[in-house]
Residue frames as a rotation matrix with the C-alpha (Angstrom) as fourth column:
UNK 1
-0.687 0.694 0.215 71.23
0.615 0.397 0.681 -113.68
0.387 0.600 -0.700 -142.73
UNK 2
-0.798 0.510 0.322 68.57
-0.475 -0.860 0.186 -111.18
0.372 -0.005 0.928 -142.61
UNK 3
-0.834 0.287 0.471 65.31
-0.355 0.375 -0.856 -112.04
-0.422 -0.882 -0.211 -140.52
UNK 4
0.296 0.927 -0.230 62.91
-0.908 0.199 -0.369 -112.70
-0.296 0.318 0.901 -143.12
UNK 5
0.324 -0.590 -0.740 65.24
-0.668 0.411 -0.620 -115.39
0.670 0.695 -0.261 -144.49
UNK 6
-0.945 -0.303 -0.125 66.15
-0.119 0.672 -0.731 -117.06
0.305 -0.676 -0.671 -140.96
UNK 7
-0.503 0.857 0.113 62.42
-0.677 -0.310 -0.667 -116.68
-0.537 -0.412 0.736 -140.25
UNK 8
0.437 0.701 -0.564 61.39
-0.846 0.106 -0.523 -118.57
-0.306 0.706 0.639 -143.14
UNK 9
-0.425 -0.691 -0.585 64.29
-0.416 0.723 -0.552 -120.93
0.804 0.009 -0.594 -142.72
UNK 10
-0.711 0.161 0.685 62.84
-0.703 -0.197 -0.683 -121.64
0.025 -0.967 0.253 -139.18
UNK 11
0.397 0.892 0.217 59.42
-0.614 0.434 -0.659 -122.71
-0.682 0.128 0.720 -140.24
UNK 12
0.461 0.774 -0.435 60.48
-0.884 0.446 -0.142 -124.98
0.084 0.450 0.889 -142.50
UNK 13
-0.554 -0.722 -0.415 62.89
-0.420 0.673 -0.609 -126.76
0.719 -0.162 -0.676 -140.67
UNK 14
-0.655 0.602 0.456 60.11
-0.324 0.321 -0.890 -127.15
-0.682 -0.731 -0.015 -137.32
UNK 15
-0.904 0.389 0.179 57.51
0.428 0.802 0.418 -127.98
0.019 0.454 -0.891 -140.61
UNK 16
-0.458 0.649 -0.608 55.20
0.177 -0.604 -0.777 -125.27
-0.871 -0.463 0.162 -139.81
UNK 17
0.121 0.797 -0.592 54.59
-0.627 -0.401 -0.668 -125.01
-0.770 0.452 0.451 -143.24
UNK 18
0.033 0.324 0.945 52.98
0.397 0.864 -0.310 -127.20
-0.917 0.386 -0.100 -145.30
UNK 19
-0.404 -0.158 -0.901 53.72
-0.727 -0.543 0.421 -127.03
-0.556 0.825 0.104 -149.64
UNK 20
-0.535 -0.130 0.835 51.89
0.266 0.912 0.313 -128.87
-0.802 0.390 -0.453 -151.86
UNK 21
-0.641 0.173 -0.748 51.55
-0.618 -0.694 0.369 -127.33
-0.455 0.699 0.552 -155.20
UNK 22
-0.651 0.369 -0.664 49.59
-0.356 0.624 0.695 -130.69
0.671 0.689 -0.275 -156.98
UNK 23
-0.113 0.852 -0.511 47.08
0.845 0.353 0.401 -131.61
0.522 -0.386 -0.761 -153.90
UNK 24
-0.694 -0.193 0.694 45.60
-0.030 -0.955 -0.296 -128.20
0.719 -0.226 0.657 -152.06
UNK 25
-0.887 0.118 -0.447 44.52
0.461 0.269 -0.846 -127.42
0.020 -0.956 -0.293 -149.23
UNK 26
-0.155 0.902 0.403 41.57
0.684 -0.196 0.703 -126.21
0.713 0.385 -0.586 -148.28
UNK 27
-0.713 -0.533 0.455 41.60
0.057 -0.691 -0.720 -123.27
0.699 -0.487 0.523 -146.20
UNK 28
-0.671 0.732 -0.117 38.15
0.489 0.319 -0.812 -122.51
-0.557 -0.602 -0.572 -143.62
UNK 29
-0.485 0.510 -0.710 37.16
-0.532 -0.817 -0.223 -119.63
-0.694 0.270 0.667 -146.10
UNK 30
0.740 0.665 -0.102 36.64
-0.186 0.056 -0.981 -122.02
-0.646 0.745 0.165 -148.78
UNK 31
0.428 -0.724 -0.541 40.06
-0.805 -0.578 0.136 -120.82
-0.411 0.378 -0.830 -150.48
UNK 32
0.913 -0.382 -0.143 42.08
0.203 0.729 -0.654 -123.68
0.355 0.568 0.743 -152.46
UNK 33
0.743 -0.651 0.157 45.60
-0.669 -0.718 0.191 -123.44
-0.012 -0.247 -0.969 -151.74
UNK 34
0.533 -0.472 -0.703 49.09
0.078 0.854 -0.514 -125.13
0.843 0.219 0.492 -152.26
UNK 35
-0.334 -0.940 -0.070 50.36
-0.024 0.083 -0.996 -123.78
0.942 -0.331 -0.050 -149.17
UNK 36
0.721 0.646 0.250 49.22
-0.065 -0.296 0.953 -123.85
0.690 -0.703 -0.171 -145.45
UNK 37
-0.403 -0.817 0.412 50.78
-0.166 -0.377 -0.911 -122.12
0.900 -0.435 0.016 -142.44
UNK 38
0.796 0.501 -0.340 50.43
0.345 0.086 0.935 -123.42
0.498 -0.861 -0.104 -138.83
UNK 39
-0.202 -0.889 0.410 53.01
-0.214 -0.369 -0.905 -120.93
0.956 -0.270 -0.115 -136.96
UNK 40
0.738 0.306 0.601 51.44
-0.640 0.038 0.767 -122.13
0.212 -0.951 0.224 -133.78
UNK 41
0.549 -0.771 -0.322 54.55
0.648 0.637 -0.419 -125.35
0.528 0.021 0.849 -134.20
UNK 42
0.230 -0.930 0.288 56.84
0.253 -0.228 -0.940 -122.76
0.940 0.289 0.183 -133.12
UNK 43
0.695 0.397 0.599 55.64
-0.569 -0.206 0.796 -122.48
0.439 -0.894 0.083 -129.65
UNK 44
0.911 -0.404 0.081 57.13
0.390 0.909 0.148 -126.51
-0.133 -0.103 0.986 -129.29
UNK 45
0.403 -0.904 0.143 60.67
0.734 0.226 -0.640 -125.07
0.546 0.363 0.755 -130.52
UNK 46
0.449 -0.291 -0.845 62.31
0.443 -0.749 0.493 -122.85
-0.776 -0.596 -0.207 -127.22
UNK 47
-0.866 -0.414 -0.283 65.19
0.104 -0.700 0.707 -120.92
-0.490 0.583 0.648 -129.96
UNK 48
-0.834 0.103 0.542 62.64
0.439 -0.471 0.765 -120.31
0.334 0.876 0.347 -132.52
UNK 49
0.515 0.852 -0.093 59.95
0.841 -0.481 0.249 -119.17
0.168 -0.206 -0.964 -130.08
UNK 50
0.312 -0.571 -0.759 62.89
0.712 -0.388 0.585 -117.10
-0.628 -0.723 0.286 -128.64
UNK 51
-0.944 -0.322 0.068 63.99
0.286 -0.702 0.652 -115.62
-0.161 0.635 0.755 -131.95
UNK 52
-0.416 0.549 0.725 60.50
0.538 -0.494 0.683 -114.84
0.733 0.674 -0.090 -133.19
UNK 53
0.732 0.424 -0.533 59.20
0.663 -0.623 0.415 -113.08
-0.156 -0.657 -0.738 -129.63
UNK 54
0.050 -0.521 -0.852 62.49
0.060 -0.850 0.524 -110.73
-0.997 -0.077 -0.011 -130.10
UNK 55
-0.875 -0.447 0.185 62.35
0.428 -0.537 0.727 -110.26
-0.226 0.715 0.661 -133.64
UNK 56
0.114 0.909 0.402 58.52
0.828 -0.310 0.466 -109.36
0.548 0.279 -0.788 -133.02
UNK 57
0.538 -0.081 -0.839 59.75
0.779 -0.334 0.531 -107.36
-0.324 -0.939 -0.117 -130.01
UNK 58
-0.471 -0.869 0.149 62.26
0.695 -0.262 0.670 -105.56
-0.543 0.419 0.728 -132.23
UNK 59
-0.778 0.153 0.610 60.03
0.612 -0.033 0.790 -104.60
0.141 0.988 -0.068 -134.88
UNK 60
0.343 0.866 -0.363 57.92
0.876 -0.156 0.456 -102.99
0.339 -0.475 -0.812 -132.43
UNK 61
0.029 -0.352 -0.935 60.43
0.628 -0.722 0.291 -100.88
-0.778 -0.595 0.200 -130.89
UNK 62
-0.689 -0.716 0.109 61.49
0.493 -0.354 0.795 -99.86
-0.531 0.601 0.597 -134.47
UNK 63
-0.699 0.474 0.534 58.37
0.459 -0.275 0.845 -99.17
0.548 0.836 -0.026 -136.27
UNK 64
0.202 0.615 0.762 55.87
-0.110 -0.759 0.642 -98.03
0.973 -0.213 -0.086 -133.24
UNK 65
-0.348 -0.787 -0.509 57.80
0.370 0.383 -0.846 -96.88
0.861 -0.483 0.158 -130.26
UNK 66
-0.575 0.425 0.699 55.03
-0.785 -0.526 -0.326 -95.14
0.229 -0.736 0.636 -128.24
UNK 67
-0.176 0.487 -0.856 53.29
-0.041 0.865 0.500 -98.60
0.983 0.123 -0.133 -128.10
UNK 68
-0.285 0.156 0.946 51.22
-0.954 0.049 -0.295 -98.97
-0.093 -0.987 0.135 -124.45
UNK 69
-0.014 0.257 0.966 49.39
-0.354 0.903 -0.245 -102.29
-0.935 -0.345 0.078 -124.86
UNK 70
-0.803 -0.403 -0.439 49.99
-0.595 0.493 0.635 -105.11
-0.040 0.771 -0.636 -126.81
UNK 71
0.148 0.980 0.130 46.96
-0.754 0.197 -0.627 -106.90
-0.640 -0.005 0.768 -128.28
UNK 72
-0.992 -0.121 0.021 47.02
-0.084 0.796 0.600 -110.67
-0.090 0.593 -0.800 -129.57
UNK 73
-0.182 0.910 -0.373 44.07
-0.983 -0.182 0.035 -111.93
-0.036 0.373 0.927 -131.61
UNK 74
-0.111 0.515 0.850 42.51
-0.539 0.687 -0.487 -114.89
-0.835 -0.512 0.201 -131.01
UNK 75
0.919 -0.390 -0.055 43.42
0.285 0.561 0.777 -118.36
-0.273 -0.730 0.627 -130.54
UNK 76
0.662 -0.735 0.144 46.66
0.746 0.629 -0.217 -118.29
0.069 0.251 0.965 -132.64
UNK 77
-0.111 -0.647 0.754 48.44
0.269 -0.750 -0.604 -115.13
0.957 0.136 0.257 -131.88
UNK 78
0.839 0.271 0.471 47.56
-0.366 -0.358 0.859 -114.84
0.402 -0.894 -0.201 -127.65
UNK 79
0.647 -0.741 -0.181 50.80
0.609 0.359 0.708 -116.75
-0.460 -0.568 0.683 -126.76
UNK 80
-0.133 -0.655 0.744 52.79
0.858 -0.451 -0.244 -114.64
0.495 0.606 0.622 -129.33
UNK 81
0.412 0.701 0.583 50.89
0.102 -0.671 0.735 -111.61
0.906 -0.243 -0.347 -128.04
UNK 82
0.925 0.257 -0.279 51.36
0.228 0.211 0.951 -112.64
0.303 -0.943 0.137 -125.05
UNK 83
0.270 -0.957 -0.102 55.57
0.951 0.282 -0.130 -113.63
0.153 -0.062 0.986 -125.09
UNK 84
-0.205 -0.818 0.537 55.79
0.828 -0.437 -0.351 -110.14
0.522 0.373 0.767 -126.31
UNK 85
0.492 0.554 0.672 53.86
-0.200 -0.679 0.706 -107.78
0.848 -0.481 -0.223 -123.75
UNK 86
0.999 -0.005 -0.045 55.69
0.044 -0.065 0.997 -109.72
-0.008 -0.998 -0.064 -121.40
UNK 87
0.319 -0.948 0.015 59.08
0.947 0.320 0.033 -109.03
-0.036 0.004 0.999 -122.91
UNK 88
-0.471 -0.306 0.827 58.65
0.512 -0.859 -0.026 -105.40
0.718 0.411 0.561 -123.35
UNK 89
-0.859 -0.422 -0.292 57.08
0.444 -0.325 -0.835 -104.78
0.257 -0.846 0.466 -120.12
UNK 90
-0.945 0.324 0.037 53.68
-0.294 -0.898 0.328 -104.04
0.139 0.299 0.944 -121.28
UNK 91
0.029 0.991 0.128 49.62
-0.731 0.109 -0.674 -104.69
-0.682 -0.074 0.728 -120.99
UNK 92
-0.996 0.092 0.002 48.62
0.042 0.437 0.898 -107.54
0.082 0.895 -0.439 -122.92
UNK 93
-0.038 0.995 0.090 44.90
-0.788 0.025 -0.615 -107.62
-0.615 -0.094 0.783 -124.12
UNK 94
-0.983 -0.174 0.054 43.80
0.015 0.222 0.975 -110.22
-0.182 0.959 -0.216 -126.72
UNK 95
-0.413 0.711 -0.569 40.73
-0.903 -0.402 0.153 -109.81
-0.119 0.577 0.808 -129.36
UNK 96
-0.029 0.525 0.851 38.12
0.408 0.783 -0.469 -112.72
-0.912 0.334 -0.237 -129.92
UNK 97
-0.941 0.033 0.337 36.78
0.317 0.432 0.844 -113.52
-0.118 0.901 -0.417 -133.17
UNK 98
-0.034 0.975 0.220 33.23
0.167 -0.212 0.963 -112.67
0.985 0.070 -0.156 -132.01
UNK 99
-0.424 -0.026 0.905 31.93
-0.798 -0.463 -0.387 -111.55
0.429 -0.886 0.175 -129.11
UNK 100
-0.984 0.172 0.051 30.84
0.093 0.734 -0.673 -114.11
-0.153 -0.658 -0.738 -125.97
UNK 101
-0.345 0.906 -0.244 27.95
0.075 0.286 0.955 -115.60
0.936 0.311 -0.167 -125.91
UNK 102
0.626 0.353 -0.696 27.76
0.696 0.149 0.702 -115.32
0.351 -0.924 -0.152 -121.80
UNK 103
-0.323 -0.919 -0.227 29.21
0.935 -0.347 0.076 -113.74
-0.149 -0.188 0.971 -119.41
UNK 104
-0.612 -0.607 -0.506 30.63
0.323 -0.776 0.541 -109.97
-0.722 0.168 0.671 -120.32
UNK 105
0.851 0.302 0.430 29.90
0.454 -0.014 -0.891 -110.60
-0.263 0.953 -0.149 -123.59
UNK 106
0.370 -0.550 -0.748 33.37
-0.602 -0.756 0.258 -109.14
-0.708 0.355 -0.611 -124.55
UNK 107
0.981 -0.117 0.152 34.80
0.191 0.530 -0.827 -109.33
0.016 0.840 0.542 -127.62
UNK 108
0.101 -0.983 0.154 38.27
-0.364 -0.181 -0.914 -107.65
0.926 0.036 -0.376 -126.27
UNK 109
0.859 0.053 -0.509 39.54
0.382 0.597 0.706 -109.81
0.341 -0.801 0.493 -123.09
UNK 110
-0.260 -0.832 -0.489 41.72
0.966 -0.218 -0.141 -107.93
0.011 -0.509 0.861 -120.47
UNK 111
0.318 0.388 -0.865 42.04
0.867 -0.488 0.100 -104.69
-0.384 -0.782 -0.492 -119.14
UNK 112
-0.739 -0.278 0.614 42.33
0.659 -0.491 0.570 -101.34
0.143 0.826 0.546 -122.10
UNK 113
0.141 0.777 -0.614 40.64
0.606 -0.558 -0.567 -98.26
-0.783 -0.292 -0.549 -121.94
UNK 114
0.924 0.380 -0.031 40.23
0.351 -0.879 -0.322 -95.23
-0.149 0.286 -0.946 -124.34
UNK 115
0.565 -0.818 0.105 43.37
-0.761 -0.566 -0.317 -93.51
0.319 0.099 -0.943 -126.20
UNK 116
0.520 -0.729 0.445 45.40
-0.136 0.444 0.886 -96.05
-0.843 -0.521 0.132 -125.56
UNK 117
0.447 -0.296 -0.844 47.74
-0.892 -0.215 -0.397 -96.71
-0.064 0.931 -0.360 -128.09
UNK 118
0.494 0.268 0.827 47.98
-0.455 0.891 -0.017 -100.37
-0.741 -0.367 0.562 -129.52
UNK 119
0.001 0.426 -0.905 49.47
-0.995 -0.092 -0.044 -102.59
-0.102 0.900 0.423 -131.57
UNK 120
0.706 0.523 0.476 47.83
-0.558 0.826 -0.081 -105.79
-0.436 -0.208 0.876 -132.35
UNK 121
-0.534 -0.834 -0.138 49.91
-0.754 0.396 0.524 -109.08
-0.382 0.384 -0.841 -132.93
UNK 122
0.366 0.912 -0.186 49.50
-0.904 0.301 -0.302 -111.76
-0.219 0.279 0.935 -135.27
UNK 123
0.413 -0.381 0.828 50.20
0.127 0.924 0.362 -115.17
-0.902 -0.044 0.430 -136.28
UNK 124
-0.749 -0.633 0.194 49.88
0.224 0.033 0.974 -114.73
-0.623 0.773 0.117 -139.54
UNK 125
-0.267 0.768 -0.583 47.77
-0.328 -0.641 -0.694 -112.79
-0.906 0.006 0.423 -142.37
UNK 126
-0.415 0.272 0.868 45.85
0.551 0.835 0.002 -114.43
-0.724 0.479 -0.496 -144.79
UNK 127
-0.174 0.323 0.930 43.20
0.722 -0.601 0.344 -112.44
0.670 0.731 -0.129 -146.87
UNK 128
-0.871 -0.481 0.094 43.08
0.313 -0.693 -0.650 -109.77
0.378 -0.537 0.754 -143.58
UNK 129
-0.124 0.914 0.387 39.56
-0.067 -0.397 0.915 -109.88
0.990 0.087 0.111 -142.95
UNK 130
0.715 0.296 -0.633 39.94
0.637 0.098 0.765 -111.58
0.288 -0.950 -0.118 -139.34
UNK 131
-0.155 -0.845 -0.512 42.97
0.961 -0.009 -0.276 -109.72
0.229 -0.535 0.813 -138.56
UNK 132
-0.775 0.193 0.602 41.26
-0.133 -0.981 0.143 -106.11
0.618 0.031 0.786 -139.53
UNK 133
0.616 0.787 -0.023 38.06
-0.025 0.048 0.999 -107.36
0.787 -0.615 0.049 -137.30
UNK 134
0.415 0.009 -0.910 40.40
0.910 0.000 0.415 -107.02
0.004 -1.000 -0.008 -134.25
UNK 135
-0.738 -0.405 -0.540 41.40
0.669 -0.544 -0.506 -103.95
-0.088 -0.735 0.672 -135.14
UNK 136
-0.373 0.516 0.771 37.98
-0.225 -0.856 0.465 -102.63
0.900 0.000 0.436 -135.46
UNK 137
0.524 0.424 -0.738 37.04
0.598 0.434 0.674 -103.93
0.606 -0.795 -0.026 -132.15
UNK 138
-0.177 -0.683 -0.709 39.89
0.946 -0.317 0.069 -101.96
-0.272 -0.658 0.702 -130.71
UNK 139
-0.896 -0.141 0.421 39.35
0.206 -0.972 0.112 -98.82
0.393 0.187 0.900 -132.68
UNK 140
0.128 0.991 0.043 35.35
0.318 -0.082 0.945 -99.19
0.939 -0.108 -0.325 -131.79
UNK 141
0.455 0.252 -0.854 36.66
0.824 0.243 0.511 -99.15
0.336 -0.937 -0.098 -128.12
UNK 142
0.928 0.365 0.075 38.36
0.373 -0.916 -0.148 -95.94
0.015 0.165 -0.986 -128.58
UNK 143
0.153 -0.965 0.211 41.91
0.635 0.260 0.727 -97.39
-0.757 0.022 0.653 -128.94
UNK 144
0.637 -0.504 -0.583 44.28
-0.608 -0.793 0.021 -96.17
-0.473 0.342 -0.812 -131.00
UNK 145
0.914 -0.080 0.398 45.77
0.265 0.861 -0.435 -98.54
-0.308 0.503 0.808 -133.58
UNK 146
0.282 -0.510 -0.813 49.32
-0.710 -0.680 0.181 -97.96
-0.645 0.526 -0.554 -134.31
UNK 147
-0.114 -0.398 -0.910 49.88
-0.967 0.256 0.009 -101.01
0.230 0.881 -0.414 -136.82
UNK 148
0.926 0.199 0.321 50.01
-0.210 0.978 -0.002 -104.82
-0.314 -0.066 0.947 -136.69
UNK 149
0.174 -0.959 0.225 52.67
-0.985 -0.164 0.062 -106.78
-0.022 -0.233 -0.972 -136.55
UNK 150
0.758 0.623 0.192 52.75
-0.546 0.767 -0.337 -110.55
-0.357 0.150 0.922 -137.38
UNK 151
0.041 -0.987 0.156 55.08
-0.385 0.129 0.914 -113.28
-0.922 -0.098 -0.375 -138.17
UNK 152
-0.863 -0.204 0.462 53.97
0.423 0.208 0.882 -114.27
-0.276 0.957 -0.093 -142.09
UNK 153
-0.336 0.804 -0.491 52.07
-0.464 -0.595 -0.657 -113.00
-0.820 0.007 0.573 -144.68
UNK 154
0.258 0.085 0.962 50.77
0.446 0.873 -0.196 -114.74
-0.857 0.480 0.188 -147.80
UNK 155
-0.665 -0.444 -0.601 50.81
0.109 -0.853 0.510 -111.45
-0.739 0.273 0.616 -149.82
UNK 156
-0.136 0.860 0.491 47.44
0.986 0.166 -0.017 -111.88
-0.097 0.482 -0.871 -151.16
UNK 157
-0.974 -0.168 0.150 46.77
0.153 -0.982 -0.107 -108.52
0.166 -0.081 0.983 -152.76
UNK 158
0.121 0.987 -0.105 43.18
0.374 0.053 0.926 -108.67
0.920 -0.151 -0.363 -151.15
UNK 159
0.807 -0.133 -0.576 44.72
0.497 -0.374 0.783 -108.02
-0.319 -0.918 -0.236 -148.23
UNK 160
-0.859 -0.419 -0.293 47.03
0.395 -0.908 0.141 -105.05
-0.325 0.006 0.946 -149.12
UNK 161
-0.565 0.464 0.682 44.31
0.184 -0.735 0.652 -103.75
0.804 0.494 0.330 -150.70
UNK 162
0.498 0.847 -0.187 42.11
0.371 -0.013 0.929 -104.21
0.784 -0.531 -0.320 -147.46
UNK 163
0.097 -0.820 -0.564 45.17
0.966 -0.057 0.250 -103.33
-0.238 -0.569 0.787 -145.08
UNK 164
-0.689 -0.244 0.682 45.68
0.602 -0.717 0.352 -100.06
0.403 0.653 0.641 -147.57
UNK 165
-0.086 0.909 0.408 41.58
0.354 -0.355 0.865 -99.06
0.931 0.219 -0.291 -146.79
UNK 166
0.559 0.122 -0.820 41.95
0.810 0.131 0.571 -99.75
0.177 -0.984 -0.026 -143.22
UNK 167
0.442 -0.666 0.601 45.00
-0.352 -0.745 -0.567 -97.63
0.825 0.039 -0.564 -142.80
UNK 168
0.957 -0.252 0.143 46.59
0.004 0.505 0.863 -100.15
-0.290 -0.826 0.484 -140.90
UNK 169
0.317 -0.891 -0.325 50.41
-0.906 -0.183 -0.383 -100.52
0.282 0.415 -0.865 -141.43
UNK 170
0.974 -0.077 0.214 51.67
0.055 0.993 0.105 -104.13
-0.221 -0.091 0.971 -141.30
UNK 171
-0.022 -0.974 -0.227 55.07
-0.847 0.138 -0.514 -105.52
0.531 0.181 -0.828 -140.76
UNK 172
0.968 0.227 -0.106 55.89
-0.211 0.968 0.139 -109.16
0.134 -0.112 0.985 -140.83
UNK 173
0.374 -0.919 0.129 58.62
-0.435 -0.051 0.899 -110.88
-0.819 -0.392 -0.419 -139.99
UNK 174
-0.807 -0.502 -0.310 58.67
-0.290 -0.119 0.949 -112.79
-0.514 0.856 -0.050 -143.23
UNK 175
0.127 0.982 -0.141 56.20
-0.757 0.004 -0.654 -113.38
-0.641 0.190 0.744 -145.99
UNK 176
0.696 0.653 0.298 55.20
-0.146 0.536 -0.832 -115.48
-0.703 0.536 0.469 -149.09
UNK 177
0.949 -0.241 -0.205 57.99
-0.212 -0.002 -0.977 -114.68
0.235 0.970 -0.053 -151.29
UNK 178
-0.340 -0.924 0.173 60.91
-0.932 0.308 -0.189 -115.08
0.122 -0.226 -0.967 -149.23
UNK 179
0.252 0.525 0.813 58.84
-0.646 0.717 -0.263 -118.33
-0.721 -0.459 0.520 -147.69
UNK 180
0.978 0.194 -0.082 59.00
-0.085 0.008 -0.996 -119.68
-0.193 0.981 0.025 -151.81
UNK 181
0.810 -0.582 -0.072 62.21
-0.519 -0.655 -0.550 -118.78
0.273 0.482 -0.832 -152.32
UNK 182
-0.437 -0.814 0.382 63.98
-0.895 0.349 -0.279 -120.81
0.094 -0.464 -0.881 -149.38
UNK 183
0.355 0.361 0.862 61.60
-0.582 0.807 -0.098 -123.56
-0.732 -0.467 0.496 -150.13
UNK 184
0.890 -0.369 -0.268 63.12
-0.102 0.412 -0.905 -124.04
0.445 0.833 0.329 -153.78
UNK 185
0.282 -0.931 0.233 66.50
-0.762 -0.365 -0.535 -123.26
0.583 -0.027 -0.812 -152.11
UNK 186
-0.505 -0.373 0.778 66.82
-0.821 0.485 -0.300 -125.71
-0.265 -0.791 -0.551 -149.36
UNK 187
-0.938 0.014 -0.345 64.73
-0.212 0.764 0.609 -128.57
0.273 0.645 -0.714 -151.72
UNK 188
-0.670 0.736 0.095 61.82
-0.448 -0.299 -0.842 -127.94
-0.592 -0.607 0.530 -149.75
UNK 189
0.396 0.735 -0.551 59.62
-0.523 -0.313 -0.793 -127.80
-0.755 0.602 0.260 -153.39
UNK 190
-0.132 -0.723 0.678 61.08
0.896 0.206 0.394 -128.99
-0.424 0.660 0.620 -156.31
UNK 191
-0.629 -0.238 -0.740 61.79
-0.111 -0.915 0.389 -125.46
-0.769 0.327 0.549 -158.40
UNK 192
-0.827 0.516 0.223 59.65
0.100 -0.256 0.962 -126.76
0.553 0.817 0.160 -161.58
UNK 193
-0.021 0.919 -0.394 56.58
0.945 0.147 0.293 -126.35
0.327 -0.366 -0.871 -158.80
UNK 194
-0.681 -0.482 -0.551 58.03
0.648 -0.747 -0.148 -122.92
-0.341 -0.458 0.821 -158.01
UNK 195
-0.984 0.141 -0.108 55.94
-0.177 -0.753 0.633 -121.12
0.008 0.642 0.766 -160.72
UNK 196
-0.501 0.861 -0.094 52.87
0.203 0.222 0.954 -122.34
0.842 0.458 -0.286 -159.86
UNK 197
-0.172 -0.057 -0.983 53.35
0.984 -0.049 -0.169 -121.45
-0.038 -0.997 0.064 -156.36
UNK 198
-0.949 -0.249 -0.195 54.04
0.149 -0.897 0.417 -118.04
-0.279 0.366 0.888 -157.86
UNK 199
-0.622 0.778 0.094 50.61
-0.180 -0.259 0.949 -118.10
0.762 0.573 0.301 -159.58
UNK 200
-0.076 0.836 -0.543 48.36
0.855 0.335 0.396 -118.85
0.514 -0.434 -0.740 -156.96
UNK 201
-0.203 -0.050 -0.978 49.25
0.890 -0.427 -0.163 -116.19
-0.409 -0.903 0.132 -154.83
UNK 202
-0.971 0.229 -0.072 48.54
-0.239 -0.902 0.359 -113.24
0.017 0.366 0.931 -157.85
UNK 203
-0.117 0.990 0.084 45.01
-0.968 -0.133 0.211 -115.09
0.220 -0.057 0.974 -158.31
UNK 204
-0.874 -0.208 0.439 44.13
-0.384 0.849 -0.362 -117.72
-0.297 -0.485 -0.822 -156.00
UNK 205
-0.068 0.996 -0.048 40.48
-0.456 -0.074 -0.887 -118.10
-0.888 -0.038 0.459 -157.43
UNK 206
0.484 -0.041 -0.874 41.94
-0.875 -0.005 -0.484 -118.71
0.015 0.999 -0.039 -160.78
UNK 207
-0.376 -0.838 0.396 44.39
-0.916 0.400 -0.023 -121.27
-0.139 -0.372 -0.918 -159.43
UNK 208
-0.620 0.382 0.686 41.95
-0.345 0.653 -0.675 -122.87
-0.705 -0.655 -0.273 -157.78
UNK 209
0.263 0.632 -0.729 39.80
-0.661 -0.432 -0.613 -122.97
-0.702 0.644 0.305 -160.91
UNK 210
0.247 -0.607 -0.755 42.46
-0.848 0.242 -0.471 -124.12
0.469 0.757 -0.455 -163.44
UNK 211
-0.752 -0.487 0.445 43.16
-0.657 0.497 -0.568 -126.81
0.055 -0.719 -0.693 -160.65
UNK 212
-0.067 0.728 0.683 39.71
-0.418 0.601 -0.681 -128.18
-0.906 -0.332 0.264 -160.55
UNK 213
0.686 0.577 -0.442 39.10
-0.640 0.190 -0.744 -128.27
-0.345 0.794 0.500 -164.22
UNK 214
-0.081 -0.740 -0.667 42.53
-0.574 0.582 -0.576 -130.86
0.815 0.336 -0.472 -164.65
UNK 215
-0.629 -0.181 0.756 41.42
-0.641 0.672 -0.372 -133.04
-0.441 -0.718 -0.539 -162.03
């Protein structure tokens, strides 16, 4: 079995992710949604923290092997972040959300200078707006971004399209459609909810929309 597929088997055997095509969630943005990821569950599960720190660890070596420090982004990606900087032998830094309010004031926590060459881990990537605010914090600091790395994506094409602008390169371990796929498979969903699962994720605004107006 291929890693997006045991990856996505994973989470919904620990429950990390929540489906619920006929009551949605509400995301913090605002967003409607039938699905919601909390990959932080996977901490609690030793094998599946174990497989996802080496198949994040992997995906590093393979896609940016000059990598000096490893950068997790604040709250939910600093243990991930973390696992892997300390499996590969490297710097870990991780990125707030905003900058302190005391203090420093920093908005990058740990020790990174200039030219370094980073790349930044996530939990997981919603519409990419927080995840691209840590790597302009790093590029502001005169890092060197080589990509992002993360263990789901929804595949919201707001984010590719904002990912695209950036010129960030992303690689997940699995995403939205495999996620879908082994939830119809393994009964997860029922399959006639498949297709609405399918629609939210081309326009979640509409979804959400068509969703209010049939309550």
């Amino acid at each position: 079995m291929d890693i997006s597929k045991q990856c996505a088997r994973h989470l919904l055997e620990i429950k990390a992710v929540k489906l619920s095509p006929n009551k949605p969630f509400t995301w913090a943005s605002g967003l409607k949604s039938p699905i919601y990821c909390d990959n932080r569950k996977t901490l609690s599960y030793p094998e599946i923290r174990t497989f996802i720190k080496e198949s994040l660890v992997h995906t590093i070596q393979t896609k940016f092997a000059d990598v000096e420090v490893i950068a997790g982004v604040a709250t939910g990606a600093i243990a991930q972040g973390a696992l892997v900087a300390e499996a590969m032998g490297l710097p870990f830094v991780y990125v707030r959300s905003e900058e302190k309010k005391h203090g420093m004031c920093n908005i990058v926590e740990g020790e990174i200078t200039a030219g370094q060459k980073v790349v930044v881990v996530e939990d997981l990537v919603s519409t990419g707006q927080s995840s691209l605010k840590a790597v302009d914090a790093l590029r502001n600091m005169g890092c060197q971004v080589l990509g992002m790395t993360a263990i789901f994506t929804y595949n919201l094409p707001i984010a590719q399209q904002r990912f695209e602008e950036a010129k960030v390169a992303l690689y997940t371990l699995t995403d939205y459609h495999c996620m879908i796929e082994q939830a119809v498979a393994q009964s997860y969903v029922a399959e006639e909810d498949q297709s609405t699962l399918i629609e939210w994720r081309k326009d979640p605004n509409a979804w959400a929309s068509r969703f209010a107006e049939t309550k």
